[in-house]
C-alpha positions in Angstrom: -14.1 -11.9 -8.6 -14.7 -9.1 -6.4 -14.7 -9.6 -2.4 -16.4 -5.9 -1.9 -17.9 -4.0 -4.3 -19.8 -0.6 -3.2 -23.1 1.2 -4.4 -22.9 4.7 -4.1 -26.6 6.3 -4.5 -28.6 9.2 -4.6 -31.9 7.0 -4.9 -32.0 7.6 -8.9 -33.3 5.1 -11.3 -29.9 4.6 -12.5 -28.3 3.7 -9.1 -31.0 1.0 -8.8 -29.1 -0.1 -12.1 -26.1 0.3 -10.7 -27.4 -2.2 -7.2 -28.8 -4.9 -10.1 -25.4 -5.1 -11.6 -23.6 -5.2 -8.7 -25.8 -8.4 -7.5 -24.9 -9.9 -11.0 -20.9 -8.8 -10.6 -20.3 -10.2 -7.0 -19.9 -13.9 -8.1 -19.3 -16.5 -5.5 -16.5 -15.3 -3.6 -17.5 -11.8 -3.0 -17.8 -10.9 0.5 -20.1 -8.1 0.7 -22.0 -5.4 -1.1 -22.2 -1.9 0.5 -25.0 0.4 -0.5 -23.6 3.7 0.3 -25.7 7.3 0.7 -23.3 10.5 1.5 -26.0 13.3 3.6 -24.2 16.5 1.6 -22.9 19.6 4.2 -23.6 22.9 4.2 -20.4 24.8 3.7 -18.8 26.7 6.1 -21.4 25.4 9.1 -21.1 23.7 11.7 -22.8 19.9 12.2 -24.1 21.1 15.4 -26.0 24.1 13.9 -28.0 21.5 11.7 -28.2 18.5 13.5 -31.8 18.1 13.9 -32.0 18.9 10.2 -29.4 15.8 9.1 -30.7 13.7 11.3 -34.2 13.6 10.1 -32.1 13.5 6.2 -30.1 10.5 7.9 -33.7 8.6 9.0 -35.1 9.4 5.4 -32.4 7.7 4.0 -31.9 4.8 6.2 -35.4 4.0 5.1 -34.8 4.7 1.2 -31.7 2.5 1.3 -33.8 -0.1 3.5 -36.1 -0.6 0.6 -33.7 -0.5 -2.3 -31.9 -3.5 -0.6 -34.8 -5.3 0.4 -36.1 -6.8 -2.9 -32.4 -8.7 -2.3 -32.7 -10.4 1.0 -33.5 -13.7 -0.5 -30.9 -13.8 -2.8 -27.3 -15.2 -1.5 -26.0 -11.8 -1.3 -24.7 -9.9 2.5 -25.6 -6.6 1.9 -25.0 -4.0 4.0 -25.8 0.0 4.0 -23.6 3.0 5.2 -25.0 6.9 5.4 -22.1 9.4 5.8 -21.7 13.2 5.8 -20.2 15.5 3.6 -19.0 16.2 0.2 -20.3 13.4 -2.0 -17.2 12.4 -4.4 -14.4 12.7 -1.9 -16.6 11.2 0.7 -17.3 8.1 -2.0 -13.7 7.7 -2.7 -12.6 8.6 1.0 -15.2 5.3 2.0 -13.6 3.0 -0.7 -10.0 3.4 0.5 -11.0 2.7 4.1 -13.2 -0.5 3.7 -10.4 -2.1 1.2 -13.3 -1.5 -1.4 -12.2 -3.4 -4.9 -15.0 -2.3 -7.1 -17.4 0.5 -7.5 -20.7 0.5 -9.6 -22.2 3.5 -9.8 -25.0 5.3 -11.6 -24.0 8.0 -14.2 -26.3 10.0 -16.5 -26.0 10.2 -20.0 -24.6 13.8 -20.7 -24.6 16.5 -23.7 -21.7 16.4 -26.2 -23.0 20.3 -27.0 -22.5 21.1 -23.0 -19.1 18.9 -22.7 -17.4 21.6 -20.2 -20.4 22.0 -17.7 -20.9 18.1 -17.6 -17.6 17.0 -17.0 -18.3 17.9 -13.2 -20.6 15.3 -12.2 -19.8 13.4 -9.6 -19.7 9.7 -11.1 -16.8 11.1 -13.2 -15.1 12.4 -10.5 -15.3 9.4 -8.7 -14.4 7.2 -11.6 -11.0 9.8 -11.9 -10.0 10.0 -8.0 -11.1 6.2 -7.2 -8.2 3.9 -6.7 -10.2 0.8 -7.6 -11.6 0.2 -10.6 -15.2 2.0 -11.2 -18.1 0.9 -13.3 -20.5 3.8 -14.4 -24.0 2.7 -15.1 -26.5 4.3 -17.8 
């Protein structure tokens, strides 16, 4: 089915959703399953002027996507997990095109039809409209 399917997450409920499908999706041929966190940038600063401060967001992380995958070890799954910097839908799409990434499963939030225009910039839709690989959005 797919060979490498990747988990984008901000550690919500519904990317934990998103990291359960995934499992089910991968089938027996699939490679790998990449559980991906993007650290977001302050605009218009430098790394350097907040390196101490991403770095202890980079160790949080490591150990929030250490426990999310660890309730899959047993299972005949290779999962592996990525943290990367910057602006979190190109840096989603940006990852997928570099690591031949054929699927992406990722958690979406139900929005308000009354508030259409202000939920229209989330980023699980942008993702699903700048991805070149099909994207699965999970509820």
């Amino acid at each position: 089915m797919f060979r490498h399917i990747l988990v984008p997450t901000d550690f919500a409920e519904n990317s934990k959703k998103a990291l359960d499908i995934a499992v089910k999706l991968k089938g027996e041929k699939a490679d790998s399953i990449t559980v991906l966190h993007v650290i977001e940038t302050l605009e218009d600063a430098e790394y350097d002027e907040f390196e101490d401060f991403y770095e202890e967001l980079r160790k949080r992380s490591q150990k929030k996507l250490d426990a999310m995958v660890k309730a899959y070890r047993d299972q005949k799954v290779h999962l592996s997990t990525q943290i990367v910097y910057g602006k979190r839908a190109p840096e989603i799409v940006r990852f997928a095109e570099e690591n031949q990434v054929e699927l992406i499963v990722i958690g979406s939030h139900s929005i308000d039809r009354n508030q259409l225009p202000q939920n229209w910039g989330t980023i699980s839709y942008k993702v699903g409209i700048l991805a070149n690989c099909p994207v699965l959005m999970v509820k």
